[in-house]
N, C-alpha and C positions, 0 to 999 in steps of 0.2 A: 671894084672887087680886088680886096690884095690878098694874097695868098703863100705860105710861109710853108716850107720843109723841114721834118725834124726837130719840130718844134718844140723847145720848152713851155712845160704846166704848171710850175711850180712855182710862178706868179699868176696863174692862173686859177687857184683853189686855194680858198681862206684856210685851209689846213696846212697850205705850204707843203707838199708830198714833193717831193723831186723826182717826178718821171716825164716823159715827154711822149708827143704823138707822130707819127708819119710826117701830117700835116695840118698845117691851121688856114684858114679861110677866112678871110672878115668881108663882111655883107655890107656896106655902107648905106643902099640905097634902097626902094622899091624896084627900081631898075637893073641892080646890083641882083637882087632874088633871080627876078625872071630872068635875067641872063643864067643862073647859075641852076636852077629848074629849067624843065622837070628829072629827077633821077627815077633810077629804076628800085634802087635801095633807099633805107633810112637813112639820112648821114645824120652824125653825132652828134647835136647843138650843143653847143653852152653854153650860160649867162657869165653871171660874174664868179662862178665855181662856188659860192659861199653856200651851197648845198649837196655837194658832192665830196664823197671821199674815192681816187683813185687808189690799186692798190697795184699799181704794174705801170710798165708802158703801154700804151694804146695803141695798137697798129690801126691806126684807120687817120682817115680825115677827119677834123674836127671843124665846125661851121658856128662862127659866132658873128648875133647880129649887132654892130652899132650904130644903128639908127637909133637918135636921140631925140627927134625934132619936140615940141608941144606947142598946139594949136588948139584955139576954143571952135568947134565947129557949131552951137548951138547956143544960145541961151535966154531966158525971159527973167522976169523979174525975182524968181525964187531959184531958180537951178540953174546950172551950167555944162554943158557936155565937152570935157575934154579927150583929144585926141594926141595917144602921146607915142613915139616910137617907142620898141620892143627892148632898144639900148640901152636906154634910159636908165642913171642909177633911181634906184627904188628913193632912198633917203631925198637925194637931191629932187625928187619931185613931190614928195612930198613937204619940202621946206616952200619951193615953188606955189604951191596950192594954199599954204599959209602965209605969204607973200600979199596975194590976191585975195584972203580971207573966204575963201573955199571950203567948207568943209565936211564934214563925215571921214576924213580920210587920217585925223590926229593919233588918234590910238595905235594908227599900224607905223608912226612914225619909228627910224632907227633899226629897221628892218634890215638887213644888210641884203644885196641883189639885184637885180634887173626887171624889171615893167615889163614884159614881155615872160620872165620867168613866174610873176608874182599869181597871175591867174590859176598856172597848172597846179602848183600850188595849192593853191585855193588859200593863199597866207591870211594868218588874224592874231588879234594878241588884243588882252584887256577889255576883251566882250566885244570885239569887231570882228567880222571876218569879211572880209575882202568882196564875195560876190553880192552881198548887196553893193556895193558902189558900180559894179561892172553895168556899163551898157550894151558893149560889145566888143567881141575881141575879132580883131582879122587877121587871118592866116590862109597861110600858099599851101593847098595840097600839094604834097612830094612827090607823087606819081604823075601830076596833069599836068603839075604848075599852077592851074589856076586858082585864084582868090575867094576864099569863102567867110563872110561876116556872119559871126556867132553871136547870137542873142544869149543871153544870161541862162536861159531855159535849155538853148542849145550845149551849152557849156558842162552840165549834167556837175554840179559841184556838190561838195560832199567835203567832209570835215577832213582838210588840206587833202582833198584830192578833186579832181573835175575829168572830166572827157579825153584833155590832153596826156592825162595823166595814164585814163586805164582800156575806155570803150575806143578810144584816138591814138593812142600814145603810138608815135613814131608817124603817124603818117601826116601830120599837119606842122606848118611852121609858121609861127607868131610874129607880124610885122609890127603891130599897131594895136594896142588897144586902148576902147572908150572909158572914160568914166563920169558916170553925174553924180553933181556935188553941191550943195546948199551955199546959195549968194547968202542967207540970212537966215532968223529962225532955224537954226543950226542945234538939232538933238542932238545933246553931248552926250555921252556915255563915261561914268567915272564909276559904275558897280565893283568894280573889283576893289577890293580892299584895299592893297597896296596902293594905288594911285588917290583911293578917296582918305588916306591918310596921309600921302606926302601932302596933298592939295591943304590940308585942313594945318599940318606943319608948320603950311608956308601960310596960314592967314588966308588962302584963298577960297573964297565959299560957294561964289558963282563965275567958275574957273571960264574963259574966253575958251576957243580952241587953241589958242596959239598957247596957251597956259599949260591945258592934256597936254599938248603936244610936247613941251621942254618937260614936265613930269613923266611922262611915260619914256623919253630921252632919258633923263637922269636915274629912272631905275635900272633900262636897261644896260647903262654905263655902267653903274655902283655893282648889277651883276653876271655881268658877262664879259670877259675881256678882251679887249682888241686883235682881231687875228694880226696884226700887224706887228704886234708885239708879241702874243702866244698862238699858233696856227689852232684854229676851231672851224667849228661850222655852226655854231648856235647850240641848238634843241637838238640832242642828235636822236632823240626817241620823239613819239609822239605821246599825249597824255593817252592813257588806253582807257576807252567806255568799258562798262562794264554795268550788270545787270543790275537793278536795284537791291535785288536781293541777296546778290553777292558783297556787295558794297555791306548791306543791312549785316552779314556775318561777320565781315573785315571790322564793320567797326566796333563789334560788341569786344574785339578782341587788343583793338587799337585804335584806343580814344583821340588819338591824336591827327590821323588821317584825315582829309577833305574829300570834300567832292563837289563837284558842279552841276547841276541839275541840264540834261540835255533831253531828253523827250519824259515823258510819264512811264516809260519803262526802266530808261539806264539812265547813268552817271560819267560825270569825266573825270576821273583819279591823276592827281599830279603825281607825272611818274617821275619828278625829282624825288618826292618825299619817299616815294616805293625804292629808291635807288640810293638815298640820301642812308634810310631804314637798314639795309645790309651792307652798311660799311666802307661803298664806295667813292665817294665824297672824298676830296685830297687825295686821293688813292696816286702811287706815283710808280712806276718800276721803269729808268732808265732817260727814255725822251718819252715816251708815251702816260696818260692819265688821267683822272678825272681831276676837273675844276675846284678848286677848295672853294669855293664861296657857291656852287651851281653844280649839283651833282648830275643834272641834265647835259654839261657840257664834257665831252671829250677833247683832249689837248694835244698836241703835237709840241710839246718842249725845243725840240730843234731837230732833229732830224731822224725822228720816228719814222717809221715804215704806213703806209697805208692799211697792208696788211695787218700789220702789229696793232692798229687801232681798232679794224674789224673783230680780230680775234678778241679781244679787253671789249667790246662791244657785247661779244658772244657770249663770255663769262656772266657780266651782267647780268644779261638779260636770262641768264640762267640762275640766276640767287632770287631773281625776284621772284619767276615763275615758281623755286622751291619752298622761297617764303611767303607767297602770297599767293599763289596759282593764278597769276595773272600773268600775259604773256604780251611782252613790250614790242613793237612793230617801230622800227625805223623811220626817220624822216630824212635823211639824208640818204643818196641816193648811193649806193657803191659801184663803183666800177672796176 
């Protein structure tokens, strides 16, 4: 366990915000936890920040885990059960599982994050989402200390949200989670448009996984830009469902709109094209702004305020709900 005072964040958050906390904490081990459990409070986790926008300094402790390890603890001739730390970057374990020709887990490649964050989450991209792959995720109750293995069922997931997220949030901490994955007879998934045209682009017809996998790479290269170079966090809204009949009025009025069929009641509306629709796209005043190529994405130019991105957040999602009476819900987390 090392542990750090007065810590700077702002290599700690793909937005690059320049505030810092009390303190930081790093978890190295399973050993590392139970020493540092049981608290009486929540303390602060954080993954790789690339989901989070601070708008201040934080007085508090902050607790991040890098355990990395990955280990096959299971497998027969069709599946494999891997066991992989909480530290783990998200990408690097998914290149690891293509590696080994593992798959189900292509489509969520290029995700930016940590293995241990991807569950709460409940992350997906290109007709996957994450808890079918989940076998089990483990975490340390924060009050007892001790360890409780969540089955997929236990997990209570729900479109990027789960248990840690809403009926759990704060009280559990993620060491280790499972995933199983196809040795062979590997269901690809290439429904989304985008990817079942780059694939056809490239001459590829009966794409491998390792094939999705550098395709759904190179779209979300082409449109999303490097926080390393521009401070982001991804998707800073989620797509908003919305009832079928709602949808049925939106489109009588604009032809141009999608939708994604999600039960026999509602839809999932890309809430770039809702955001893209009122003018926000390129949108730039100062360091702060939306993405020219991805109006989903908000930018930190160089040395925007956290704040300042909240509030241009707020605008937003205030032209959509005027132009559209639909109301955009965050996926990034603010602090």
């Amino acid at each position: 366990m090392i542990q750090y005072f007065n810590y700077s964040l702002k290599e700690c958050n793909s937005f690059g915000i320049d505030v810092s906390c009390d303190a930081m904490v790093f978890l190295e081990s399973k050993e590392d936890i139970e020493q540092y459990l049981p608290l009486d409070t929540s303390p602060f986790i954080i993954g790789s920040g690339s989901n989070i926008l601070f708008t201040d300094n934080v007085n508090a402790e902050l607790v991040k885990i890098v355990m990395s390890s990955i280990e096959v603890v299971e497998e027969d001739d069709d599946y494999v059960i891997v066991n992989v730390g909480a530290g783990m970057n998200w990408h690097e374990f998914v290149l690891w599982c293509l590696d080994h020709d593992y798959g189900g887990i292509e489509n969520l490649s290029y995700i930016p994050g940590t293995v241990g964050a991807a569950p709460i989450q409940n992350i997906g991209a290109y007709g996957v989402e994450l808890e079918t792959l989940i076998h089990q995720v483990d975490a340390y109750h924060i009050k007892s200390g001790k360890v409780k293995n969540f089955t997929r069922e236990d997990c209570e997931f729900a479109y990027r949200n789960s248990a840690f997220k809403s009926s759990l949030k704060g009280q559990y901490l993620i060491s280790e989670v499972q995933f199983c994955l196809t040795k062979k007879n590997h269901i690809k998934n290439t429904s989304y448009a985008p990817l079942q045209a780059l694939l056809q682009d490239k001459g590829i017809y009966e794409p491998s996984i390792q094939d999705i996998s550098q395709a759904v790479t190179e779209i979300r290269q082409s449109k999303l830009p490097d926080p390393l170079e521009i401070g982001n966090a991804g998707s800073f809204f989620k797509n908003p469902i919305i009832p079928i009949d709602q949808f049925t009025q939106l489109s009588a009025k604009h032809d141009s709109i999608k939708s994604y069929p999600v039960d026999d009641q509602s839809v999932k509306v890309p809430a770039a094209w809702l955001i893209d629709q009122c003018g926000w796209k390129g949108y730039r005043e100062g360091d702060i702004g939306v993405h020219e190529k991805h109006a989903l994405v908000l930018v930190n130019y160089g040395s925007a305020s956290g704040q300042g991105i909240l509030e241009l957040s707020e605008k937003i999602a205030r032209s959509v709900h005027k132009s559209f009476g639909i109301e955009l819900e965050r996926e990034v987390n603010v602090v």
